[in-house]
C-alpha positions as CSV (number, residue, x, y, z in Angstrom):
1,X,265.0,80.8,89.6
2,X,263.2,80.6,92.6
3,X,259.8,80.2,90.4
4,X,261.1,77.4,88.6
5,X,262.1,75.4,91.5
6,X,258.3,75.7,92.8
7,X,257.2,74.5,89.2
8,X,259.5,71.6,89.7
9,X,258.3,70.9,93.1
10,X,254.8,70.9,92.5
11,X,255.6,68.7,89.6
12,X,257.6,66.0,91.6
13,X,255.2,66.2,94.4
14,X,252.1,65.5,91.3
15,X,253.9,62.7,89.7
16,X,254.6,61.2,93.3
17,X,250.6,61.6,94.2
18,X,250.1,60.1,91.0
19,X,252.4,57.2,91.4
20,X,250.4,56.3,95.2
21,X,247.6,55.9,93.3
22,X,248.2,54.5,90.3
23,X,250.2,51.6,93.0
24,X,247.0,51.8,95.1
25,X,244.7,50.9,92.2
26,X,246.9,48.3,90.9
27,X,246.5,46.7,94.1
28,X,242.4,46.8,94.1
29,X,243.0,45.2,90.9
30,X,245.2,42.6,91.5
31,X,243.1,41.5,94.5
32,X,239.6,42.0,92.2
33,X,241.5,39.7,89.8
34,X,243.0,37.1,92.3
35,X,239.0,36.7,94.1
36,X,237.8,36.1,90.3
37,X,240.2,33.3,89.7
38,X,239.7,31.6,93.4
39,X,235.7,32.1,91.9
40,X,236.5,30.6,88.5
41,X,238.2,27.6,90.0
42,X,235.4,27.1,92.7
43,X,232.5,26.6,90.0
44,X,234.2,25.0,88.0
45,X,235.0,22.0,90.7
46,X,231.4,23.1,91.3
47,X,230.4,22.3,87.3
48,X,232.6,19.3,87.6
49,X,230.6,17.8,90.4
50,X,227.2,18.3,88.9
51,X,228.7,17.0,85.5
52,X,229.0,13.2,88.0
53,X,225.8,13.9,90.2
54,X,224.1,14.0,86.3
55,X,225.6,10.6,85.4
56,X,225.0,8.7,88.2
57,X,221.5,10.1,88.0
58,X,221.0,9.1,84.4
59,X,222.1,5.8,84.3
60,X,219.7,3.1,82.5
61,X,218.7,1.2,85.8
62,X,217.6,4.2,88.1
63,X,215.7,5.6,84.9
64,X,213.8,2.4,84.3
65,X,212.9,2.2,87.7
66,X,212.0,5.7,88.1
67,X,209.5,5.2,85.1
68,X,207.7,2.4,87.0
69,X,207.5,3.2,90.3
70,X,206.8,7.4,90.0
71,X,205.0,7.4,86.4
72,X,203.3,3.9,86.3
73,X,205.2,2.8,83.1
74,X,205.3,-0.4,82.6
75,X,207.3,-2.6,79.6
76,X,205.9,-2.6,75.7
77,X,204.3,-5.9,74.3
78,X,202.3,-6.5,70.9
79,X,198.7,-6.4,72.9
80,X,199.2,-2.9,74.0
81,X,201.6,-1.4,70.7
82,X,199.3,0.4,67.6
83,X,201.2,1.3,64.5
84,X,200.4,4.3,62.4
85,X,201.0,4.6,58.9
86,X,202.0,7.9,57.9
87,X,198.8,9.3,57.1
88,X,197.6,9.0,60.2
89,X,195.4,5.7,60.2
90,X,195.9,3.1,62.8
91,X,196.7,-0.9,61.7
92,X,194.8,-3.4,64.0
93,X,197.5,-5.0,66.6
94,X,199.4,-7.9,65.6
95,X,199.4,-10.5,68.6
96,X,202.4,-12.0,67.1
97,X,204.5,-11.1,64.2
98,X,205.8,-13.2,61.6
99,X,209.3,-14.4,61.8
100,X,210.0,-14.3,58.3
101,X,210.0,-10.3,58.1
102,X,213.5,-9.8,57.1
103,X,214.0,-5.8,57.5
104,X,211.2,-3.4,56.7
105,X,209.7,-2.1,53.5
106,X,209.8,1.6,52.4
107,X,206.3,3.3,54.1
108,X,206.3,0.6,56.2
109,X,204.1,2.0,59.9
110,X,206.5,2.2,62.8
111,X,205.6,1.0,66.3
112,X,203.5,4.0,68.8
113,X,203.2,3.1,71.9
114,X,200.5,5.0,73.5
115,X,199.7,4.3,76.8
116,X,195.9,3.7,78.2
């Protein structure tokens, strides 16, 4: 009898050591898991702030402005627009085109603008 009690001793006191640390790590856990949520949020205000900064950097005006001061761009007209036909050839610039061009034909060149 006495041997038994021992076996049920050093059971109870196994399953006791075991349920500290199963607790224990459930803790480390929980806290892991409560630092990655408080993470989550905080880039995702972070991804919501760039998301603005991004559209107020993009609008039309600052872009266009951008373009003329930093890369010298400057506005397309007919004396400095060449049109390519599809194999490649350049048509001679038209200083003015004709009103009476009502849409465009099929193979028709579309307007290049290369810069000089």
């Amino acid at each position: 009898m006495a041997r038994l009690n021992v076996l049920l001793l050093l059971a109870v006191l196994a399953t006791a050591l075991l349920l500290v640390h199963t607790q224990y790590r459930s803790r480390l856990l929980y806290t892991e898991l409560d630092r990655a949520h408080t993470e989550a949020r905080r880039l995702e205000v972070d991804g919501e702030r760039l998301q603005v900064d991004k559209r107020a950097q993009a609008t039309p005006l600052r872009v266009e402005k951008l373009a003329k001061e930093q890369l010298k761009m400057r506005t397309t007209t007919p004396a400095i627009t060449q049109y390519v036909r599809a194999d490649g050839t350049v048509i001679p610039a038209v200083v003015a085109p004709a009103p009476a061009a009502a849409a465009p034909r099929a193979g028709a060149a579309a307007p290049v603008r290369r810069t000089p």
